[in-house]
C-alpha positions as CSV (number, residue, x, y, z in Angstrom):
1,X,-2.3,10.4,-8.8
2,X,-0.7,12.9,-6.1
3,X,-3.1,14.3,-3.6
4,X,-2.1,17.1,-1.0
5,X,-4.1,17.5,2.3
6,X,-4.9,20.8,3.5
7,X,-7.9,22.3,6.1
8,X,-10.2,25.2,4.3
9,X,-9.9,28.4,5.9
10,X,-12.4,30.5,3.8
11,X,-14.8,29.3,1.0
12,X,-15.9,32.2,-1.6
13,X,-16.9,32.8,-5.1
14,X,-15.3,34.8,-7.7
15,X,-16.6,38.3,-9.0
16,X,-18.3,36.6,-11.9
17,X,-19.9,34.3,-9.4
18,X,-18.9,31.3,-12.1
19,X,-16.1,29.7,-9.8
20,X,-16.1,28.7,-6.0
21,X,-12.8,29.2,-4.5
22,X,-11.2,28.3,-1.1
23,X,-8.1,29.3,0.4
24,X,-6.4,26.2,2.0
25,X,-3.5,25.6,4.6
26,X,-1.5,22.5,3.9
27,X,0.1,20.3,6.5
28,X,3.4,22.0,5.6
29,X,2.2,25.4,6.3
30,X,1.5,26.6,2.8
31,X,-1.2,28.4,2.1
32,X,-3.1,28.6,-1.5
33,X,-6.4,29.8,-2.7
34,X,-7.2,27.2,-5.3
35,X,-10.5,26.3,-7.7
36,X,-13.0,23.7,-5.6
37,X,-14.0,21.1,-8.7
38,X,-17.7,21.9,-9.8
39,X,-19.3,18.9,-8.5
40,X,-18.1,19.5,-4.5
41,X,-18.5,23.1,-4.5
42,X,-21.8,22.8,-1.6
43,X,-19.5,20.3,0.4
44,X,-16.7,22.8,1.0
45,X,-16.7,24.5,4.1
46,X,-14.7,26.3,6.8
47,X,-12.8,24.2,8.7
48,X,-13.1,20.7,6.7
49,X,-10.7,19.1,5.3
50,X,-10.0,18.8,1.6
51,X,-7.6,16.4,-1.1
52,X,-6.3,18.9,-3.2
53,X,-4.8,17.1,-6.7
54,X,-1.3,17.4,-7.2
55,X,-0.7,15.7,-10.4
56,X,0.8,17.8,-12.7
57,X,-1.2,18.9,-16.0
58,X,-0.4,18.1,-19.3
59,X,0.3,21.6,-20.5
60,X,2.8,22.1,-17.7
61,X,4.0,18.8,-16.8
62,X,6.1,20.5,-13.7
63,X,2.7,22.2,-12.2
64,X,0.4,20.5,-10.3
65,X,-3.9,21.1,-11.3
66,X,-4.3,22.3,-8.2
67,X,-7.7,21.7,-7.8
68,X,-9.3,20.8,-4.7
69,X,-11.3,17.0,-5.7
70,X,-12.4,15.9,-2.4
71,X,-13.6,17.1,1.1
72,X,-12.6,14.4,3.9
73,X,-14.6,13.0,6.6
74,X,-13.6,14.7,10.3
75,X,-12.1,11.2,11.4
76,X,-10.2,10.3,8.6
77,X,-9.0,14.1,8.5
78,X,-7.6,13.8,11.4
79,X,-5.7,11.0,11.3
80,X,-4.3,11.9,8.4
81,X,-3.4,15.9,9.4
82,X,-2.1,14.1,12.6
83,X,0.4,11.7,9.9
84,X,1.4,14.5,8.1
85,X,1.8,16.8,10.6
86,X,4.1,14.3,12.7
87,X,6.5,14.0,9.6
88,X,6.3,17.8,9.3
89,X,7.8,17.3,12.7
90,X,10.6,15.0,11.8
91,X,11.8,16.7,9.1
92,X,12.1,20.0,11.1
93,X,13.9,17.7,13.8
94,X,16.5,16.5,11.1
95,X,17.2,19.4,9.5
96,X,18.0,21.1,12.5
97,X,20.0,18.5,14.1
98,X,22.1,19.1,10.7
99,X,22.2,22.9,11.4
100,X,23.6,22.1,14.8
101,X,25.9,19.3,13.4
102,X,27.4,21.9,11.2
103,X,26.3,19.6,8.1
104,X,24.9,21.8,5.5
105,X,27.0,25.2,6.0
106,X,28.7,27.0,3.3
107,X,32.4,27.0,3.6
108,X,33.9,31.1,3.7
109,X,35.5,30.8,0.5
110,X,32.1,29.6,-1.4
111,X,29.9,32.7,-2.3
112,X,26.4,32.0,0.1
113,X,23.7,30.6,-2.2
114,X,20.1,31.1,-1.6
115,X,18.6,28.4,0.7
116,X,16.2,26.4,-1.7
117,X,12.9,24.8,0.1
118,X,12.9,21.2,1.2
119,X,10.9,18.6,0.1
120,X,7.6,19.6,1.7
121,X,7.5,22.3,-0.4
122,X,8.2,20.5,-3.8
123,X,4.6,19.4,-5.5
124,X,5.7,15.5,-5.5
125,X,7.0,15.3,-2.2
């Protein structure tokens, strides 16, 4: 199983007042609003912090279920947010010591590709 951190920033229902939802930010500053699972929905609140699965569904074996499965204790939040965040911080470092490195640039004769996202923004990385 693949779980993705992220802190709730608003908790609400939807119009048929069936699902709960929550709009998270992950630790690799995505934002989604995603379903809270049934059984969690009264532990979900503003500001906590939530294991969102990742594992991809069998229908779409390249999507994750997105679904938020957890809600994470305020200590063990932030030592993980702290973790993740630091990497966050790494990888930001590295890539731009290959910007200023010149590693990574498009030669004048190639035609300029779109930039594709790095791994934090893959769902299995």
């Amino acid at each position: 199983m693949v779980y993705h951190p992220g802190r709730v920033l608003k908790v609400f229902q939807d119009s048929a007042g069936k699902n709960v939802q929550a709009t998270v930010e992950f630790w690799d500053d995505n934002i989604h609003t995603l379903k809270i699972e049934d059984s969690i929905e009264e532990k979900v609140k503003e500001d906590s912090f939530v294991l969102v699965d990742y594992y991809p569904t069998k229908e779409q074996p390249h999507r994750p279920n997105f679904l938020i499965v957890n809600v994470i204790s305020d200590k063990e939040a932030n030592e993980i947010w702290k973790k993740y965040k630091e990497l966050l911080a790494k990888k930001r470092a590295a890539m731009g010591r290959k910007k200023q490195s010149g590693k990574g640039t498009v030669p004048h004769n190639i035609a300029a590709q779109p930039e594709q996202s790095g791994p934090e923004h893959t769902y299995f990385g």
